[in-house]
C-alpha positions as CSV (number, residue, x, y, z in Angstrom):
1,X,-8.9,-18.8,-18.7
2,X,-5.3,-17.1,-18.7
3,X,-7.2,-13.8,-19.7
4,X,-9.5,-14.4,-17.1
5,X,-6.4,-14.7,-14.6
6,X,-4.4,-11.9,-15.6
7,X,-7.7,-9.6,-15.4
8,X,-7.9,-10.7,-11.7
9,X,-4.2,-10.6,-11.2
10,X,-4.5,-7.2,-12.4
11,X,-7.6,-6.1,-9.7
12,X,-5.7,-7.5,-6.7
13,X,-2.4,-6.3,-8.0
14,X,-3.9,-2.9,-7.9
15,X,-4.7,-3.0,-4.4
16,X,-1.0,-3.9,-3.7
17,X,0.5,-0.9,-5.8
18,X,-1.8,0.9,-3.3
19,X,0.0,0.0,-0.7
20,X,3.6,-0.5,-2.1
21,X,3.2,2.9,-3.5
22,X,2.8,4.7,0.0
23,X,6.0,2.4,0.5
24,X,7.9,3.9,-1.9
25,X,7.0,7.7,-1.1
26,X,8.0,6.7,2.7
27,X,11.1,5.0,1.5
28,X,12.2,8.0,-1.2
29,X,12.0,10.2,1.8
30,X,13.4,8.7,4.5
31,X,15.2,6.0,3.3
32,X,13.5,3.1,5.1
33,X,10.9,0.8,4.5
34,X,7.8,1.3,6.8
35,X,6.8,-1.9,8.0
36,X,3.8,-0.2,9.8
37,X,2.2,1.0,7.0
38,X,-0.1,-2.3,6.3
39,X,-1.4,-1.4,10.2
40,X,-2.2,1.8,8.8
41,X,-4.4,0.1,6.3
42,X,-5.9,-2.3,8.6
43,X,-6.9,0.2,10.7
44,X,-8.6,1.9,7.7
45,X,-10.8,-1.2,6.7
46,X,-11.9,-1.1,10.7
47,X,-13.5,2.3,10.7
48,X,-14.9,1.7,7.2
49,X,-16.3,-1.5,8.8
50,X,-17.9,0.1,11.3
51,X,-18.7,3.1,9.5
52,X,-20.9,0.8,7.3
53,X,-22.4,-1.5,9.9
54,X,-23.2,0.5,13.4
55,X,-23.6,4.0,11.4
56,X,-25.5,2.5,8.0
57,X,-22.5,4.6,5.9
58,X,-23.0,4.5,1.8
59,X,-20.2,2.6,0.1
60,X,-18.5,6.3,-1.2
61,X,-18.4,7.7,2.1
62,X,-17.5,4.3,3.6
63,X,-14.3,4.5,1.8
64,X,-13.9,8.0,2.7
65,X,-14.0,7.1,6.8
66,X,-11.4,4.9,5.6
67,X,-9.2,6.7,4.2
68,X,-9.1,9.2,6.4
69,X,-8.8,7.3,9.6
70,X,-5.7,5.7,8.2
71,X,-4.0,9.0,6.9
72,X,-5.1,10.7,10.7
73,X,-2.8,7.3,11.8
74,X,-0.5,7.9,9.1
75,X,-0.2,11.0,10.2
76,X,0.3,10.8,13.6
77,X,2.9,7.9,13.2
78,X,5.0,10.9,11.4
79,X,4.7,13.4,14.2
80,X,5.2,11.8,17.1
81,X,7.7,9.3,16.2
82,X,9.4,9.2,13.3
83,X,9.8,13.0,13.1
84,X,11.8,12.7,16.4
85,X,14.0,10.4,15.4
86,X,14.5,12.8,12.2
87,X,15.4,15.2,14.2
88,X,17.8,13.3,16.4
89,X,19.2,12.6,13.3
90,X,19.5,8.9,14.4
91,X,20.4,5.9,12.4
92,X,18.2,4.5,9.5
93,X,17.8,1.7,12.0
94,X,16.1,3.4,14.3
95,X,13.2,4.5,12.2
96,X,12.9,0.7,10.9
97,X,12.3,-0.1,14.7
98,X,9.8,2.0,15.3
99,X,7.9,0.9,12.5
100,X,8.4,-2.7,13.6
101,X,7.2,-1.9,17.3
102,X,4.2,0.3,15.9
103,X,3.1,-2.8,13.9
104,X,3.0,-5.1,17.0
105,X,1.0,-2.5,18.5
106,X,-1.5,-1.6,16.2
107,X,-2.0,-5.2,15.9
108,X,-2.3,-6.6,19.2
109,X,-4.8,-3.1,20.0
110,X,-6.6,-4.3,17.4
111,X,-7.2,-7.3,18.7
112,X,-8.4,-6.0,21.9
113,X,-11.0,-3.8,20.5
114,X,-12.6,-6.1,17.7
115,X,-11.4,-9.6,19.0
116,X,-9.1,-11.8,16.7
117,X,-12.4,-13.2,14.8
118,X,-12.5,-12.6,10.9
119,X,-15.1,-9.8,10.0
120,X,-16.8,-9.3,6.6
121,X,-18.2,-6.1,4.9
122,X,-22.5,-6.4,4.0
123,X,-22.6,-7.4,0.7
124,X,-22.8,-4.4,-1.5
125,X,-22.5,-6.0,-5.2
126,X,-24.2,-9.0,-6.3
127,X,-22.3,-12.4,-6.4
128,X,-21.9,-12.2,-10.2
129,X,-19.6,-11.8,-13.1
130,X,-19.6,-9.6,-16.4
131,X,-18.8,-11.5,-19.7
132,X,-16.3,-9.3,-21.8
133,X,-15.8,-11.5,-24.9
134,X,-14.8,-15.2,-24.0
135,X,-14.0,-13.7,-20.3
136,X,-16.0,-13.9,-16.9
137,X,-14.7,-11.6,-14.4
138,X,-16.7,-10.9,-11.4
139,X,-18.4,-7.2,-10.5
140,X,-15.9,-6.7,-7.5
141,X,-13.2,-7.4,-9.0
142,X,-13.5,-4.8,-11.8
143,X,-14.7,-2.4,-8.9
144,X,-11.4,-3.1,-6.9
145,X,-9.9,-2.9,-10.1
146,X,-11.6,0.4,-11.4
147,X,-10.8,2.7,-7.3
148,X,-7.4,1.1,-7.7
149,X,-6.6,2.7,-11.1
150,X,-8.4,5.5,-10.4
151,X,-6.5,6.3,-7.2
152,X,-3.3,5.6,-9.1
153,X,-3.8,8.1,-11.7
154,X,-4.7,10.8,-8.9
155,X,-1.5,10.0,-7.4
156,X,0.2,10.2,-10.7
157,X,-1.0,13.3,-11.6
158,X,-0.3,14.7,-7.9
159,X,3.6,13.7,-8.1
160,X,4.1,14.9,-11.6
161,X,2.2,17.9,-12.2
162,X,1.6,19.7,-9.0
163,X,4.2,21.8,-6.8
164,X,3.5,19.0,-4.3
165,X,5.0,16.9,-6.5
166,X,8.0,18.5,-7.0
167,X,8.4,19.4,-3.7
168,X,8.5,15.8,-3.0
169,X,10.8,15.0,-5.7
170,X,13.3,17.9,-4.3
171,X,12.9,16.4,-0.4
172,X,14.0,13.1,-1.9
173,X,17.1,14.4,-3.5
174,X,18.1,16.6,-1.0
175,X,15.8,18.2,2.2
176,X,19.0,20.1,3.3
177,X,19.0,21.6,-0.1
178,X,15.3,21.6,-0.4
179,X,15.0,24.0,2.6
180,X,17.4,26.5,1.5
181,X,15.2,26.7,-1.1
182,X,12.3,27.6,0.7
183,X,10.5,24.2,0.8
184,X,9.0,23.5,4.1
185,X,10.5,19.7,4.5
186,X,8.5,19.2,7.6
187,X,5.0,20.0,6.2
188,X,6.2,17.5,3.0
189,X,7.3,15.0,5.5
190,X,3.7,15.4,6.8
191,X,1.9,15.5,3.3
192,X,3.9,12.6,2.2
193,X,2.8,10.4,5.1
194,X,-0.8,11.4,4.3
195,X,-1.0,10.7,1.4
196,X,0.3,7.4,1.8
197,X,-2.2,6.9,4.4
198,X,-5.0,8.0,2.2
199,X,-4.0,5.1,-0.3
200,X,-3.3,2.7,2.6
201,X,-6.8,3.3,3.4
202,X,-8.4,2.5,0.0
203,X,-6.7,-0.7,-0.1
204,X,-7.2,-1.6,3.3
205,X,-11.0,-1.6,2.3
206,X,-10.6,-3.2,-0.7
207,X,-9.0,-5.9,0.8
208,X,-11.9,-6.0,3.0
209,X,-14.5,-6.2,0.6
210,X,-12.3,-9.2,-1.3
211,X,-11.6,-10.9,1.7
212,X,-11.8,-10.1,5.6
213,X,-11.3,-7.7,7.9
214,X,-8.7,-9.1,10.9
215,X,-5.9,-7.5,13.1
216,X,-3.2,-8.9,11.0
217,X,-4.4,-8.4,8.1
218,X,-1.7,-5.7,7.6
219,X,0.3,-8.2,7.0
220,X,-0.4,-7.7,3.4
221,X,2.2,-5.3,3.2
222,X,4.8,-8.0,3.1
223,X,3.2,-8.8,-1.0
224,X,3.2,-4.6,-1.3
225,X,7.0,-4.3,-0.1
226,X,8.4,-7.0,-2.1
227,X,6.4,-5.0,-5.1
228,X,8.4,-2.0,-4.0
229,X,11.8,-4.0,-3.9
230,X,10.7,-6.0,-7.0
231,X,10.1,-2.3,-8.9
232,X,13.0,-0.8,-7.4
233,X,13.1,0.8,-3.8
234,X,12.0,4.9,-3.6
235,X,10.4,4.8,-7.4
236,X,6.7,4.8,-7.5
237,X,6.0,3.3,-10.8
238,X,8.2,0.7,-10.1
239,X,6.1,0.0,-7.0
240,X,2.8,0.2,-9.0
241,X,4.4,-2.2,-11.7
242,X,5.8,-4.7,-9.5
243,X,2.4,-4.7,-7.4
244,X,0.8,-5.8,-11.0
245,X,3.6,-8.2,-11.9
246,X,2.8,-10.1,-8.5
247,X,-0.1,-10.2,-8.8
248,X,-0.7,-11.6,-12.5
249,X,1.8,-14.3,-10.7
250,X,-0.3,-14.8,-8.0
251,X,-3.1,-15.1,-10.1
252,X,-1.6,-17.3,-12.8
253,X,0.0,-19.8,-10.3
254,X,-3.4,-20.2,-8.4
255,X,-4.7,-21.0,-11.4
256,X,-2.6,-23.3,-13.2
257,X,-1.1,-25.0,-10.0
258,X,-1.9,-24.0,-6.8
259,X,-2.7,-21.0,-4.4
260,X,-0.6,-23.0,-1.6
261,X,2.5,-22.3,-4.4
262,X,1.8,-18.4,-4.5
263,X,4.5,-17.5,-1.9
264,X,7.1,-19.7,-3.0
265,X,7.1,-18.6,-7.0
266,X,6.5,-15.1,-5.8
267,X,10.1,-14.6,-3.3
268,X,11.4,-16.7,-6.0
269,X,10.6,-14.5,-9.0
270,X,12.0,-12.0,-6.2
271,X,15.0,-13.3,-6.2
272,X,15.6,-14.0,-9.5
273,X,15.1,-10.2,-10.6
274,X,17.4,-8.8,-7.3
275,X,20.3,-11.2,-8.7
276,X,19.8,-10.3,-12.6
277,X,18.9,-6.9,-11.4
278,X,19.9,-5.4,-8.0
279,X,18.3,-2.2,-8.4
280,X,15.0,-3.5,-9.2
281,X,12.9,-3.3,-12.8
282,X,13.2,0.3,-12.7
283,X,16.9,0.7,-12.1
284,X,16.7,2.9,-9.0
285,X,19.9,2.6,-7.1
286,X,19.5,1.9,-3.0
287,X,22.8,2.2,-1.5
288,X,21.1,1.5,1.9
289,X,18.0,-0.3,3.0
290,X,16.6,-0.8,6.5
C-alpha cells in the first residue's frame, strides 16, 4: 500500500510541479508570485473541454487546445498588464494586485459562461489499474504521471541547454544588464509567460481528467505555490521537487489518516521547512516576496 501511495503521490505531484514551475519562472523574473496563473490553467481545461465535447477533438490535440488557449491568456496577461506596470517601474506590490484582481476575474467570467456546475471530461481510458509487482496503480494515473514528466524534461532541457534558457537565466540576474548585452528582455518577458502558460495548460487538463472542470478550480495553485515556496522561490527544480514532496504527503496522509487531514499536515510540513530552512529545500535566497 505505501508504494501504491507514493506512486499516486508522485502522478498528482507532477501536475503541481506543472504549475509551481510556471511559478517559479514568473517569480525568477519578476519577483512576485502570480496568483493568476491557476486561472490561466483553468481556463485551459475549459477549451480542452469543449474542444473534446462540442468539436469531437482526439485526446493529443485536446491537450494541445489547452495549452494553447492558456499560454494565448498567459500571454496576454504579460502584455497588457503586467508589462505596464514593468515599465512604470512600480512596486512589486503592484504586480501581486493585478494578479489577485485578474484571478477574481477570470473566475467570476468563468462562471458566467459555463455556470458554477462541476464538468467532467468523456471517459477516455478504462476504469482500471496496471499491477507492477505487489502494486495496483490505475491507467490515469500513470498517464498524468507519464505528460507530467515528459513536460518536465522538455522544460528541463529548454532552460538548460538552449539560448532561451540562458537568456532566461541572464533576465533573472540582471535585465538591465541583460539588455546591454543584446538580449531582448521584453520578448523573454513574453516567452517566459508562455511557456508557463503552456504548462499551466497541461495541468489544467490533467486536473480535469483526475477530477473536474469548475471556475475555481484554479485554486489549485495555492498546493503549486506552497511547492514553489516549499522548493525555494525563483528555482525550478525546487518547484518540481516540492510539487512531488506534497504530493507523496498528500497521498500518504489520505491514505493512512485522512484526506480531510491533507491541508493541515501539508502548511504544516510548510512551516516546519521555512523555520529550519528559510530559503527553501533548494537554498535560493528571496530577499523580497509579494
Amino acid at each position: 500500500m505505501f508504494l501504491q501511495l507514493v506512486l499516486i503521490g508522485i502522478s498528482v505531484g507532477g501536475v503541481y510541479a506543472l504549475i509551481a514551475s510556471g511559478f517559479s519562472l514568473i517569480y525568477s523574473l519578476l519577483g512576485f508570485s502570480n496568483w493568476a496563473h491557476g486561472e490561466v490553467a483553468m481556463i485551459g481545461a475549459y477549451f480542452a473541454l469543449l474542444g473534446m465535447t462540442m468539436v469531437s477533438l482526439p485526446f493529443p490535440l485536446t491537450v494541445l487546445v489547452g495549452m494553447l488557449a492558456a499560454g494565448l491568456i498567459s500571454i496576454i496577461n504579460e502584455r497588457f498588464f503586467y508589462r505596464r506596470i514593468r515599465e512604470n517601474k512600480s512596486p512589486t506590490m503592484f504586480f501581486m494586485i493585478a494578479a489577485m484582481g485578474l484571478s477574481v476575474v477570470y473566475q467570476n467570467a468563468a462562471m458566467l459562461i459555463f455556470g458554477a456546475r462541476f464538468q467532467m471530461f468523456p471517459q477516455i481510458l478504462p476504469v482500471s489499474s496496471i499491477q507492477i509487482g505487489n502494486v495496483y496503480i490505475g491507467v490515469l494515473d500513470l498517464m498524468l504521471l507519464g505528460i507530467a514528466a515528459v513536460a518536465l524534461i522538455i522544460l528541463e532541457f529548454l532552460l538548460e541547454r538552449t539560448k532561451f534558457g540562458l537568456g532566461v537565466r541572464a533576465v533573472a540576474s540582471n535585465s538591465y544588464n541583460a539588455s546591454l548585452l543584446g538580449i531582448n528582455v521584453d520578448r523573454v518577458f513574453a516567452l517566459v509567460f508562455l511557456l508557463a502558460g503552456l504548462l499551466a495548460g497541461v495541468a489544467g487538463v490533467l486536473l480535469g481528467l483526475k477530477y473536474n472542470v469548475y471556475p475555481t478550480m484554479g485554486n489549485v495553485a495555492l498546493k503549486a505555490f506552497i511547492a514553489s515556496v516549499f522548493g525555494g522561490l525563483g528555482s525550478v527544480r525546487g518547484a518540481i521537487l516540492g510539487a512531488l514532496v506534497i504530493g507523496i504527503t498528500e497521498a500518504l496522509v489520505s491514505g493512512y489518516l485522512a484526506s480531510g487531514l491533507r491541508d493541515l499536515i501539508t502548511f504544516s510540513l510548510l512551516i516546519f521547512i521555512l523555520l529550519v530552512k528559510p530559503s527553501g529545500l533548494l537554498g535560493v535566497t528571496v530577499e523580497e516576496k509579494a
